[in-house]
C-alpha positions in Angstrom: 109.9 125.5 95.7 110.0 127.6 98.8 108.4 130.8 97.2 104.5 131.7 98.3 103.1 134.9 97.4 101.4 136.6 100.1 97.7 136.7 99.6 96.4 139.8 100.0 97.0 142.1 103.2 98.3 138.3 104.5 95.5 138.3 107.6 92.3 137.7 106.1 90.3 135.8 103.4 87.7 137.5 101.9 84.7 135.9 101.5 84.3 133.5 98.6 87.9 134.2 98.6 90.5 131.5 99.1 94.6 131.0 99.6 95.3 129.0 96.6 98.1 126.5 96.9 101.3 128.8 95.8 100.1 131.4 98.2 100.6 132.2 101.8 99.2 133.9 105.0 101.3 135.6 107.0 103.6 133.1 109.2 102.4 133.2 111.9 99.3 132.3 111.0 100.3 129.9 108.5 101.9 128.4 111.1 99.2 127.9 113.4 97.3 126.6 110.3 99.6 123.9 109.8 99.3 123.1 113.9 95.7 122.3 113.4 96.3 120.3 110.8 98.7 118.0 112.7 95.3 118.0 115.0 93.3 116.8 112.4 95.5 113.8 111.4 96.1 113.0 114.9 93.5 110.9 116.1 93.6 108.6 112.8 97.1 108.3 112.2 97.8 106.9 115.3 94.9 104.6 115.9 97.3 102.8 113.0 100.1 101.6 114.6 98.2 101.2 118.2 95.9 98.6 116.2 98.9 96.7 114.1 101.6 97.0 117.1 104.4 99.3 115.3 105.7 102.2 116.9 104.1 105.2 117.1 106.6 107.5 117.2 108.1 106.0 114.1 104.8 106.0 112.2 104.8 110.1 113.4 108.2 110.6 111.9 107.3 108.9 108.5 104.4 110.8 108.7 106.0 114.0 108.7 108.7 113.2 106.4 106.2 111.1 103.7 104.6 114.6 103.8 107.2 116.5 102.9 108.2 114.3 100.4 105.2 114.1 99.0 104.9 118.1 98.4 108.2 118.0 97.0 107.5 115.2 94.3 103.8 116.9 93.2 106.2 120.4 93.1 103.8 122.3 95.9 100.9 122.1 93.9 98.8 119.2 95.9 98.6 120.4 99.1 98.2 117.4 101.3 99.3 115.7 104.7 100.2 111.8 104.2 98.8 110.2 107.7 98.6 106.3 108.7 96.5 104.0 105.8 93.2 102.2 107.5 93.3 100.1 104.5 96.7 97.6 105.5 95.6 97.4 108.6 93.7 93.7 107.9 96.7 92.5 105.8 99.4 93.5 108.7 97.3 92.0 111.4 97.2 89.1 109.4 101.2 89.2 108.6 102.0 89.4 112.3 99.8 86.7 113.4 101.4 84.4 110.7 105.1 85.5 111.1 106.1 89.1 112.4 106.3 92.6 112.3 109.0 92.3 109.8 107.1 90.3 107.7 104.2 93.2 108.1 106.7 95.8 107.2 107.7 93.2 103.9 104.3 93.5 102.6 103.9 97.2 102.8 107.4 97.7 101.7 106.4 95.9 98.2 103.2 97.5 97.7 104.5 100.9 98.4 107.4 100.1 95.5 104.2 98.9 93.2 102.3 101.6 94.0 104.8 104.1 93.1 105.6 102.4 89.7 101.7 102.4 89.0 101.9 106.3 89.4 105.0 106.6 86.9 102.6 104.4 85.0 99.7 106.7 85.0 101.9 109.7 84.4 102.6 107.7 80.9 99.1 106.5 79.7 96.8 108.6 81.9 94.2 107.2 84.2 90.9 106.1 81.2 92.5 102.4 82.0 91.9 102.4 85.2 87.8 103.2 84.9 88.0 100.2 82.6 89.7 98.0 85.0 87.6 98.9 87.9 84.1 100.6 87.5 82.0 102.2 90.2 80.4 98.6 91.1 83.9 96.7 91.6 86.3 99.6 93.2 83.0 100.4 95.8 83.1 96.9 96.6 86.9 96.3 96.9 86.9 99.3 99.8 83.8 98.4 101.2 84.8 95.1 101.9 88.0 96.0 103.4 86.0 98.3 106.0 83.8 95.2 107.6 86.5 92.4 107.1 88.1 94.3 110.0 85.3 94.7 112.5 84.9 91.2 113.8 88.6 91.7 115.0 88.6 94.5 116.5 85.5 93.8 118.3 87.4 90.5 119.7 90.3 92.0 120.4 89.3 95.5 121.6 85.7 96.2 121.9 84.6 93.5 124.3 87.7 94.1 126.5 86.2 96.8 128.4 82.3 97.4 126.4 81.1 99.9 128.9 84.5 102.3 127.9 83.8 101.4 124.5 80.7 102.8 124.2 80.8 105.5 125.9 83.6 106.0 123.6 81.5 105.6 120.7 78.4 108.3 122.1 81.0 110.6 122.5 81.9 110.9 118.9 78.4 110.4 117.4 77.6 113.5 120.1 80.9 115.6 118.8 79.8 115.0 115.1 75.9 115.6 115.6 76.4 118.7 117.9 79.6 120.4 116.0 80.6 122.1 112.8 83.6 123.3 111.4 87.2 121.9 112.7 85.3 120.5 116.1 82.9 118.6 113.8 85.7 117.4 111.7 88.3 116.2 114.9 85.3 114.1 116.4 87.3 111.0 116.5 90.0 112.7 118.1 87.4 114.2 120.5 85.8 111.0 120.8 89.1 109.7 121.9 89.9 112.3 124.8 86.4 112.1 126.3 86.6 108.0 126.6 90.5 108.0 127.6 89.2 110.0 130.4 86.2 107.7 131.0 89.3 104.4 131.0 91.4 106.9 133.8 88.5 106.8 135.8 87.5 103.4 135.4 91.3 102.2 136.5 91.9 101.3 132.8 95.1 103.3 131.7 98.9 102.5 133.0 101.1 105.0 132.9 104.2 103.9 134.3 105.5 103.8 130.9 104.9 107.2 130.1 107.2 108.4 133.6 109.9 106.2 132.4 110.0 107.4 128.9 112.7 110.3 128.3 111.5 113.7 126.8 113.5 113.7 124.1 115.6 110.6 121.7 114.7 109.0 118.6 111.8 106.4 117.8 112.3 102.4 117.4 113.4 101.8 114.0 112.6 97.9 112.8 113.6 96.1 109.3 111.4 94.7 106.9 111.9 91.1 105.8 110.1 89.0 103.3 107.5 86.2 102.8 106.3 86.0 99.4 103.5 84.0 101.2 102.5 86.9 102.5 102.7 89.1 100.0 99.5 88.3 97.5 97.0 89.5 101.2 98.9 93.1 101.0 98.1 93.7 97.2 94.1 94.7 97.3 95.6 97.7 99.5 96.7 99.0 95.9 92.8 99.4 94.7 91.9 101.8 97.8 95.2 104.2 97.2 94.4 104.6 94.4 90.8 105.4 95.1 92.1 107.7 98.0 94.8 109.2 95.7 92.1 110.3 92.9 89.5 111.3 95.0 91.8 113.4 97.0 93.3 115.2 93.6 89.6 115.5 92.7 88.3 117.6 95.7 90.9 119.2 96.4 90.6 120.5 92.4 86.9 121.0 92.8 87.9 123.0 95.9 90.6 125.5 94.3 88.7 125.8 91.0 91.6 123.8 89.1 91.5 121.1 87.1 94.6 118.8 88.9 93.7 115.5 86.8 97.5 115.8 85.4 98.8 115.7 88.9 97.3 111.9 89.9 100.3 110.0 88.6 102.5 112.3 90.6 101.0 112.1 94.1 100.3 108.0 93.4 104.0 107.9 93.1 104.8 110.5 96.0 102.1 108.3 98.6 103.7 105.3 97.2 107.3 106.3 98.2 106.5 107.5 101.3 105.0 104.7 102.3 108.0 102.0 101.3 110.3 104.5 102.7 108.5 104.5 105.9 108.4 100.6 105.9 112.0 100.7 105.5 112.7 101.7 109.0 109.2 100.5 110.9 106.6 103.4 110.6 103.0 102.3 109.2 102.2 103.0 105.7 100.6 106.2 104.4 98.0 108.0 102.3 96.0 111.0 101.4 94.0 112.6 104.4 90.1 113.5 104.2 90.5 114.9 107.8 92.9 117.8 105.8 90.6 118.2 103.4 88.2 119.1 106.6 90.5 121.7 107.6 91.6 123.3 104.1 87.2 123.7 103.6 86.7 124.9 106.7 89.4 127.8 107.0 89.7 128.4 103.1 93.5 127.6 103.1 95.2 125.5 100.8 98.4 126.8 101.1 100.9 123.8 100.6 103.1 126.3 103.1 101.1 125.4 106.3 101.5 121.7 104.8 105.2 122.2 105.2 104.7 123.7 109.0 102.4 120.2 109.4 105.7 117.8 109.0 107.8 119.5 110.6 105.7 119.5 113.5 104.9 116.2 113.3 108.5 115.2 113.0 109.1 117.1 115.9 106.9 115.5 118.0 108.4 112.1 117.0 111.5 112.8 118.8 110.1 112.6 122.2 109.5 109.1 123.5 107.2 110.6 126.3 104.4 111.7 123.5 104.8 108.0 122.4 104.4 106.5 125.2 101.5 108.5 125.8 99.6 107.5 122.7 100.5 104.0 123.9 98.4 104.0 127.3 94.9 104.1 125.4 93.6 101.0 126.2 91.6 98.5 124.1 88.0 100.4 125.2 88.8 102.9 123.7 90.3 101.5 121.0 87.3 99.8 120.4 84.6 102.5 120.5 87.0 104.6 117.9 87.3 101.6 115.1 83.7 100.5 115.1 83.6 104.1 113.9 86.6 104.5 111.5 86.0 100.9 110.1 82.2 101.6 109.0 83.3 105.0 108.0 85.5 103.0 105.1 82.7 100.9 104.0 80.9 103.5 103.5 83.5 105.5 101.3 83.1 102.5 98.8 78.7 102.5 99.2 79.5 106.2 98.5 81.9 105.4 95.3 78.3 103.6 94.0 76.2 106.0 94.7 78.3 109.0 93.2 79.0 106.2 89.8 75.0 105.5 89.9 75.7 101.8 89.9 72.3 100.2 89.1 71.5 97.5 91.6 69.0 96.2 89.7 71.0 94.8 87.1 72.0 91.4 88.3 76.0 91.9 87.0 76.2 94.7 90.1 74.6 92.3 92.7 76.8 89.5 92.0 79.8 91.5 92.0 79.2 93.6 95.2 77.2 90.5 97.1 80.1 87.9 96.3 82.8 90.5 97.0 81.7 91.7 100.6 80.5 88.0 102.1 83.8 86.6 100.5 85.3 89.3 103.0 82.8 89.5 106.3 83.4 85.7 106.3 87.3 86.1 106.2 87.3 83.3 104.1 91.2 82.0 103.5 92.6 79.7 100.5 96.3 78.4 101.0 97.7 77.2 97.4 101.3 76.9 96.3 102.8 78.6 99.7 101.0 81.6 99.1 98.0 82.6 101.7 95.1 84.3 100.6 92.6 85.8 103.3 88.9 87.6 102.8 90.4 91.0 101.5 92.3 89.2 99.0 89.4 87.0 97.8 86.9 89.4 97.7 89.0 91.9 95.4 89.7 89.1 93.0 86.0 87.5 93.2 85.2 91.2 92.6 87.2 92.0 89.8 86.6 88.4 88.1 82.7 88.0 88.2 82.3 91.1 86.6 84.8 91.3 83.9 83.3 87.3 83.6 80.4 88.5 83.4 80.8 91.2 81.0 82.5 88.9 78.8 80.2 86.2 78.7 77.2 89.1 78.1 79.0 89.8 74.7 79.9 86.9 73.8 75.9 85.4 73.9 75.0 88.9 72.6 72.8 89.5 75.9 73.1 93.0 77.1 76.4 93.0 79.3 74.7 95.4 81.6 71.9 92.7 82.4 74.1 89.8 82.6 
């Protein structure tokens, strides 16, 4: 488990050259590689909990153990950090509101258990049933729609707060994106966020009298999960984008290393799913794959699962002093607000990418329906209330998604009209 062979003199990577997963630099630089990964997760993971209200050093802590957990369960062959999920942020928000944090932590809880037992199911049948189940058109659509259900509330609740900070905010990572490549280029968020915390300091917009009263060093705010079945149903879409996440992660990081790591899906859907019900367990935000990692692994040619290792322990490390947490808590809604209008179009575009890459054909009137129901269903946040469970936008929109066009597929054969052109 703990074994790397030392690639090459240990210092440098030849060109076209790269440090497979079961290899190593030398430490020291491995563990300055696993430092700049921590980076790169940074600025997401902790947008998370400063948007749904949990703890932030908590969610660090989970972070860095989910991670190590996770390497452990896929046996050091996936290397990849597990950092906060964008994709329960709607569903938590929503839990809160209606009851509590508990009742937030409830719902992740159960769909990190079901997540985990779909990976032990995939590691039984494969993964053919799940292109079945959800095509191109219908899993595009079910992320997609989960990106722009959230921006109407984080423009309420954030962006229009302090617009001027937001903005600004927002420039500054469009700037850091457009003007840099390689890990600069791939931290822009986390740029984005310096440059318009600075902007709020100036503007009288940060408190820190937190941060002076916080001790270096003690452990994070642990909270229980409790349960609403209610509640529950809003949480379960969630499922449809790990999975997405999960496979597309296995995929790259497979294309990247020149190995075919298929096999390994049901194993890290399992590992993601675990970590994120253990993290709920005790208050942290739920977790999954990180694209930002898979930044840093293209851009310095390292996907040693060793530096991985370095990355939670760091992490955990830096959940143990209430002072960082306290920091990360003084970025004020501007802010806030400039980052998410960012993050949140970035995940609908993830699922316009998942059509593009599966050539849906949006001329076919099937793939309208499906996508055109499914994303209004959402952007309106419409909500149904039947038999004391709640459904909101995210939970309507998956199953208008998944139900027009399996209904429509079905009623295509069953005429003998091509399906396709139903």
């Amino acid at each position: 488990m703990f074994r790397w062979t030392l690639h090459g003199d240990g210092r440098t990577v030849a060109p076209g050259a790269i440090v497979a997963p079961g290899e190593r630099l030398t430490w020291p630089r491995t563990i300055g590689i696993g430092a700049q990964h921590v980076i790169a997760m940074f600025g997401a993971t902790f947008l998370v909990p400063l948007l749904t209200g949990f703890p932030t050093s908590t969610t660090l802590l989970f972070s860095g153990i989910g991670t190590l957990l996770f390497l452990v369960i896929t046996r050091n062959r996936v290397p990849s950090y597990l950092g906060s999920s964008f994709a329960f942020i709607a569903p938590i928000t929503a839990s809160t509101q209606a009851d509590s944090m508990g009742a937030a932590l409830g719902g992740v809880l159960v769909t990190g258990l079901l997540l985990a037992g779909l990976g032990l199911l995939v590691q039984k049948v494969g993964t053919a049933w799940i292109g079945r189940l959800m095509p191109p058109v219908v899993m595009g659509s079910i992320v997609a729609l989960i990106g722009l259900n959230l921006v109407p509330t984080t423009y309420q609740n954030n962006f229009s707060k302090a617009p001027l900070t937001a903005t600004l905010t927002l420039v500054a990572i469009i700037l850091c994106t457009a003007l840099f490549r390689g890990i600069l280029g791939r931290v822009s968020v986390l740029v984005g966020v310096a440059v318009g915390y600075v902007i709020a300091v100036l503007r009288g917009e940060v408190d820190f009298t937190a941060v002076g009263e916080a001790a270096w060093i003690g452990l994070p705010q642990f909270h229980a999960p409790s349960f609403d079945l209610g509640l529950i149903p809003i949480f379960l879409p969630v499922i449809v984008v790990l999975l997405a996440e999960n496979v597309g992660h296995v995929t790259s990081v497979g294309a990247m290393t020149g190995r075919n790591l298929d096999h390994m899906v049901g194993r890290t859907l399992t590992a993601d799913g675990l970590a994120t019900a253990l993290s709920a367990c005790f208050g942290g935000s739920p977790t999954t794959t990180y694209g930002e990692n898979i930044g840093v692994m293209s851009a310095t040619r390292v996907y040693s699962t060793a530096a991985y290792w370095v990355a939670g322990i760091v992490a955990i490390g830096l959940s143990l002093s209430p002072k960082v947490g306290a920091a990360i808590n003084t970025i004020p809604p501007g802010v806030l607000g400039g980052v998410t209008f960012v993050l949140y179009g970035l995940i609908a575009i993830v699922g316009f990418r998942m059509w593009v890459e599966g050539r849906v054909d949006f001329a076919r009137p099937k793939n309208q329906i499906t996508a055109g129901v499914a994303l209004v269903i959402a952007i309106a946040d419409l909500h149904w209330s039947v038999g004391g469970f709640s459904f909101t936008g995210i939970a309507l929109g998956t199953l208008a998604a998944l139900a027009i066009y399996h209904s429509m597929t079905a009623i295509g054969r069953i005429t003998g009209t091509d399906a396709e052109a139903a």
